[in-house]
C-alpha positions, 0 to 999 in steps of 0.5 A: 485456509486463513492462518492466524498469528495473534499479536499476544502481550509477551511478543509485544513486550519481547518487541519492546513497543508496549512502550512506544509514545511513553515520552510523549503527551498523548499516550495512544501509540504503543503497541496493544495486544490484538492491534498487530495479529496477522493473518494469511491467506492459503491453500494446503497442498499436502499434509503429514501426520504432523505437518501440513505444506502450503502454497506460499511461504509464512513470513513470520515464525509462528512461536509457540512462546508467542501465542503460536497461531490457528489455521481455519477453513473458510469458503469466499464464493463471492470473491472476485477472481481472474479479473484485470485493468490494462491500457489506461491512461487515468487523469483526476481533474484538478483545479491547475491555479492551486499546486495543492488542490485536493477537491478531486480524486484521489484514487485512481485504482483500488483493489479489494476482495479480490483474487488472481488479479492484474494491473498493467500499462496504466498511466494515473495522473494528478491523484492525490495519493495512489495509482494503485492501492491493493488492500488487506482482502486481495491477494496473488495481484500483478501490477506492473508496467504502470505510472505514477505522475504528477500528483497534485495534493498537499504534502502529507500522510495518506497522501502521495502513497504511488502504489501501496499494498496491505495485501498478500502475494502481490507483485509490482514490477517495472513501476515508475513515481515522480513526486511521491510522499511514499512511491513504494510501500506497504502498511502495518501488518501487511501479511505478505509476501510482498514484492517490488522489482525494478520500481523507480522513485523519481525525487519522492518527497519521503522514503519508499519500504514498510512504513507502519508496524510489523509488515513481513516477507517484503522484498525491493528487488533493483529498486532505485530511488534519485534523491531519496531514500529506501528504509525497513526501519525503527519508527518509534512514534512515527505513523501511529507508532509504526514501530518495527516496520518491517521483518524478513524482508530483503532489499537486494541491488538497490540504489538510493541515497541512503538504506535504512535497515533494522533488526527487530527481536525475533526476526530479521532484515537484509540488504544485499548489495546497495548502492546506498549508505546504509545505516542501522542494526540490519544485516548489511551484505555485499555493498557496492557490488554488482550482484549475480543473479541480477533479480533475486524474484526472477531467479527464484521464479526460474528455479520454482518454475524449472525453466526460464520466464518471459519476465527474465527478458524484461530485466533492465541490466547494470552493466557497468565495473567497478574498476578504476583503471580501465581498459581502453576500449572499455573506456571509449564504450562508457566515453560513447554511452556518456553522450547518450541519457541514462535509460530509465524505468520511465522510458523501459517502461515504453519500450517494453510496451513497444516491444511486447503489444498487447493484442487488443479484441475490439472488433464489437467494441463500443467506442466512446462517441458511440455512447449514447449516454442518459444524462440524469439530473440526481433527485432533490432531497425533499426540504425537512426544516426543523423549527422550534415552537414553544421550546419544542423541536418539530419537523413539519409540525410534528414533535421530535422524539429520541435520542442526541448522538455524538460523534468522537475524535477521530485520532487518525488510527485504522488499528483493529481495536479502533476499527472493530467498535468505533464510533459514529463519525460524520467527517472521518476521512480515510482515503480510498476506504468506506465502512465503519471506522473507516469513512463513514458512509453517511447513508448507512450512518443515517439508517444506523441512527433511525435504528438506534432512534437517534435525532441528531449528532453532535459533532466533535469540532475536527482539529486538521484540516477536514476533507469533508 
């Protein structure tokens, strides 16, 4: 079943982000209605003469006040399913003379229309934004064991995004970012719930949370961020007009230098003992102190799976105290352990790989030099020069007929009303995404014009840096 929430006029002004960008030049940021509509994805497990129990939570109320929602049946019969990528070691080419080099790719695993899927042991080097990206159409995926490191790209939005979702029931666990903009974040609208549990943001150049409008149901479970910062904040203008980034959502025991934690209208967010400095109108509970159970997802898990998980045994510990007179032989154990460097997510990683191998079935592999690979030369596209003779345009001495196109400025924006009817664009960029508001794919924008018997396109002059 899909259950739908709209995001109605009264709960955007109940949210207060009608007014967003209201301050500034161009007003394209507010909240509209239709733009921020959330949709799950489940499956009915029993019903009542007025109820009906689904198979994963709903993370945001579904107000009567507000809209209330719809619940329709679909069929998918050509979604992927039960499918994975493991043991990868992802290395984009780039130019090594040019730190911000951004001709190369930058995505090293996406996942779409996709269900009871799986990411693991995976290593992506060098791409511009994501080692993995699980977008809106994939739902109940694991990624875990896996690294980000060293991505080469400016520094910038959709850039640098480690391990992003927009998708639902997706679990990252034991995740590793060096040099992210965002390690670990969610984008607007993402329905959830979405977890990330004991992911580890080495010196990001952003902060890792919700970063667009109105992402629910997201937890950071024993995250830690060194020299940066965790946030489920107000945004304002920022992003498009993120807004509210996110609602019912919990970091619990996580370390940064800073937690930033705000309450929108109508829901609510939590922070559970961090070791941050916490800042905002969220709730704010059991600061500096260390927490029992350890991991809020694996004791949840326990407990819906009436006995322990294998995962449980994954947990790297916070073992330490608070006290500031210790005991002696206390002192002389944190003395020893003090000589020795800190284990971190980066090298648990490897030793969970270590100790928990995979078994690999390669007996009737074929292995790479075994590959016997057609090397083909792509077809030259035949030469069509258009002439002018006689104030007339003719190709190949022929008149041509039709209309003139015109592509519009592209703002930036994926929101549903942009995205639903947007115009033709020849150099509209979003990375890891193809279709119409999206970027464009220039075959199907051909087909689309010879339909419309359209001659050419005028383009409107890009006013950033172009990727195309």
């Amino acid at each position: 079943m899909l259950i739908h929430r709209p995001s109605t006029a009264d709960w955007i002004a109940a949210l207060g982000t009608d007014k967003i960008g209201q301050h500034v030049d161009y007003q394209l940021t507010h909240w509209q209605p239709g733009d921020f509509d959330l949709n799950w994805d489940r499956t009915v497990t029993a019903t009542t003469a007025n109820s009906i129990t689904v198979d994963a939570p709903i993370t945001t109320a579904i107000d009567p006040a507000f809209g209330g929602g719809m619940m329709m049946k679909y069929e998918w019969p050509e979604r992927i399913e039960k499918v994975g990528i493991e043991n990868l070691n992802l290395v984009s080419t780039c130019d090594p003379d040019n730190p911000k080099d951004e001709n190369h790719r930058w995505m090293a695993i996406t996942l779409d229309n996709v269900e009871d899927a799986w990411v693991r042991r995976v290593r992506a080097r060098h791409f511009v934004s994501s080692a993995v990206a699980v977008w809106e159409t994939a739902r109940r995926v694991t990624v875990e064991d896996c690294k980000s490191l060293a991505p080469v790209g400016e520094t910038g939005n959709f850039r640098r995004y480690a391990f992003h979702s927009l998708g639902q029931q997706v679990l990252f666990q034991r995740c590793y970012a060096e040099y992210a903009y965002h390690a670990f974040s969610t984008g607007f609208t993402a329905p959830g719930p979405n977890a990330f549990v004991q992911c580890y943001s080495y010196l990001p150049l952003h902060f890792s949370g919700a970063i667009g409008g109105w992402s629910s149901g997201v937890l950071f479970d024993k995250a830690t961020v060194v020299g940066g910062s965790l946030s489920f904040g107000y945004r304002d203008v920022d992003a498009q007009g993120a807004g509210w980034t996110a609602a019912n959502s919990l970091f619990w025991q996580c370390r940064a230098a800073k937690i930033y934690l705000d309450k929108p209208p109508t829901a609510q967010n939590w922070a559970y003992g961090s070791w941050a400095q916490g800042y905002g109108s969220g709730d704010h509970e059991l600061a500096t102190e260390f927490l029992k159970p350890e991991s809020i997802f694996y004791a949840q898990l326990e407990q819906r799976l009436g006995h322990a998980s294998a995962e449980g045994d994954k947990i790297l510990l916070y073992s330490t105290s608070r006290t500031s007179a210790p005991q002696p032989e206390y002192a002389t154990e944190m003395g020893r352990r003090s000589l020795m460097p800190d284990v971190t997510m980066e090298n648990w990683i490897d030793s969970m790989i270590t100790k928990y191998p995979l078994e690999d079935m390669l007996n009737e592999a074929v292995r790479l030099p075994e590959l016997k690979l057609n090397k083909q030369t792509p077809p030259e596209s035949p030469s069509r020069p258009i002439a002018l003779q006689n104030g007339l345009l003719t190709c190949q001495g022929r008149l041509i007929t039709g209309r003139l196109g015109r592509t519009s400025l592209w703002r930036g924006s994926t929101r549903a009303s942009y995205v639903n009817n947007p115009p033709p664009n020849i150099v509209r960029f979003v990375p890891g995404r193809i279709g119409r508001g999206l970027t464009d794919d220039l075959d199907t924008l051909v087909a689309d014009m010879i339909a419309r018997h359209v001659f050419g396109m005028e383009q409107f002059p890009g006013l950033w840096y172009e990727r195309r």
